[in-house]
N, C-alpha and C positions, 0 to 999 in steps of 0.2 A: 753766205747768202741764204735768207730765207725767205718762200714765199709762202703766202696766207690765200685764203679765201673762206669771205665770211657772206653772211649771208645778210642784204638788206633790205629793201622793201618788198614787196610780191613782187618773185622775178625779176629781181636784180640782185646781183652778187657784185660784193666788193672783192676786185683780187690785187691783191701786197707785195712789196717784195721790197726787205732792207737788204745793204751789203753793208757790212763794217768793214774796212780794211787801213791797213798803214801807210804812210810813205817818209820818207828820209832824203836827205841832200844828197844822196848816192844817186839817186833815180834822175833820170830829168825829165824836163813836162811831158805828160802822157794823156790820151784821149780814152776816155771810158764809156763804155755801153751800157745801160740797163732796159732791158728789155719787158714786157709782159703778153701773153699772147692767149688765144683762148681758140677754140675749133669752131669750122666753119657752122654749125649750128649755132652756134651765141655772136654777139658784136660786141665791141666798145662802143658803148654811150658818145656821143663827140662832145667833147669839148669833160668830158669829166677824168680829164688825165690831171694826176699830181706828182710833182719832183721837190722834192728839197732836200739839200746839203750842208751836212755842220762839219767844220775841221777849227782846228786850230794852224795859224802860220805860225810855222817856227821862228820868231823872230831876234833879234839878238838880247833885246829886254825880253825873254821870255816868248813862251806861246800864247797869241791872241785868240781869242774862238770867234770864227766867224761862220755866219749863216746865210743860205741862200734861200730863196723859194721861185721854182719859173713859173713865169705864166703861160697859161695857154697857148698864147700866139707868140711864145718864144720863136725863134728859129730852130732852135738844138731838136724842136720835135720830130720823130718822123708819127706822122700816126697812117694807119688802114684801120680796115675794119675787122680787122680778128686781130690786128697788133700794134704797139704802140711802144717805142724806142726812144731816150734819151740821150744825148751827146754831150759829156762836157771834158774841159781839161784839167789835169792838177798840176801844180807846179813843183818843183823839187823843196820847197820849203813848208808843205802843205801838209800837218800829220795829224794822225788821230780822224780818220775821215770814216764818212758816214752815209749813206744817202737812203732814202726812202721814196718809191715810188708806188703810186694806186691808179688805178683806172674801176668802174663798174661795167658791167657784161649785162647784157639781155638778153633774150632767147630771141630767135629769129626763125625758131621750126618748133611747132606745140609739139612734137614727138621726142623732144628731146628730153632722154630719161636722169642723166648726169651730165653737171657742170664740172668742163673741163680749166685749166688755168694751165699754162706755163708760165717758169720766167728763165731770162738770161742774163749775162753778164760777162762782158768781155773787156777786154783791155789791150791797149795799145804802147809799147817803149816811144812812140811817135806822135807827134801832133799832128789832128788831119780830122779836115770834114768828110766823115762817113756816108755812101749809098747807101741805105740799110732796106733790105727786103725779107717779109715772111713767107714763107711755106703755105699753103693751105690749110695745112693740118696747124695754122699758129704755133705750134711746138719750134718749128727750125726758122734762125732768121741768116741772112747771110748778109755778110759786111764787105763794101769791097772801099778801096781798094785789102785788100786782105792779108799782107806782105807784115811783119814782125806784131800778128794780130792774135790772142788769144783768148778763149771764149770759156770759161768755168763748164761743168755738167751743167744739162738743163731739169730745171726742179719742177716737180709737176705737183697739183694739186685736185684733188675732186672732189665733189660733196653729189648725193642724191637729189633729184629736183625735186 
């Protein structure tokens, strides 16, 4: 998992985050988080969140590449305002997977000296619609139900304002 923060118009920052990961017929369908979050001095922008996902299914003629893109008013969203979380599931035939998610931030306190960013990423051996809640500090999100649920380090990002 990587996350980014760049910087775009006056006071506003884009902040990033891919995951590349595999899956195999071993696995069976699982529900996956991606998260990004920022501290209570910045927001997310509304409506400026983006998710898209490339895999190939493994299929018996070969693997197909398929692609997604959500919209805004998907359901899988959770958004607040210091954080914004993605839901979806993969299926045991799903490999080579890929997903990208953005959001933009803005200041919401002139004193604020650095742009913070986190991101996260969890995963589930389970299928299930997630409650997903942030922290304050946007850094920590917590998923419930929370039972065979596991969450990567969280990757932080900063730039000077």
């Amino acid at each position: 998992m990587t996350t980014s923060l760049s910087v775009g118009n006056p006071d506003k920052w884009v902040l990033t985050s891919d995951v590349v990961y595999t899956g195999s017929r071993l696995f069976s369908p699982a529900t996956q988080i991606i998260s990004l979050g920022t501290n209570a001095q910045f927001s997310i922008i509304k409506d400026s969140q983006y998710f898209s996902r490339h895999y190939e299914y493994d299929s018996l003629g070969g693997p197909l590449p398929v692609s997604y893109v959500a919209n805004v008013n998907d359901t899988n969203w959770f958004c607040s305002s210091i954080g914004h979380a993605y839901h979806f599931d993969i299926g045991p035939d799903d490999i080579n997977n890929q997903c990208f998610m953005a959001v933009v931030i803005t200041p919401n306190n002139s004193a604020a000296t650095l742009v913070d960013g986190f991101g996260t990423y969890s995963k589930s051996t389970l299928s299930f619609t997630p409650s997903i809640g942030f922290g304050t500090d946007g850094a920590s999100i917590s998923i419930t139900p929370s039972t065979h649920v596991t969450t990567a380090p969280n990757t932080h990002v900063q730039l000077p304002r």
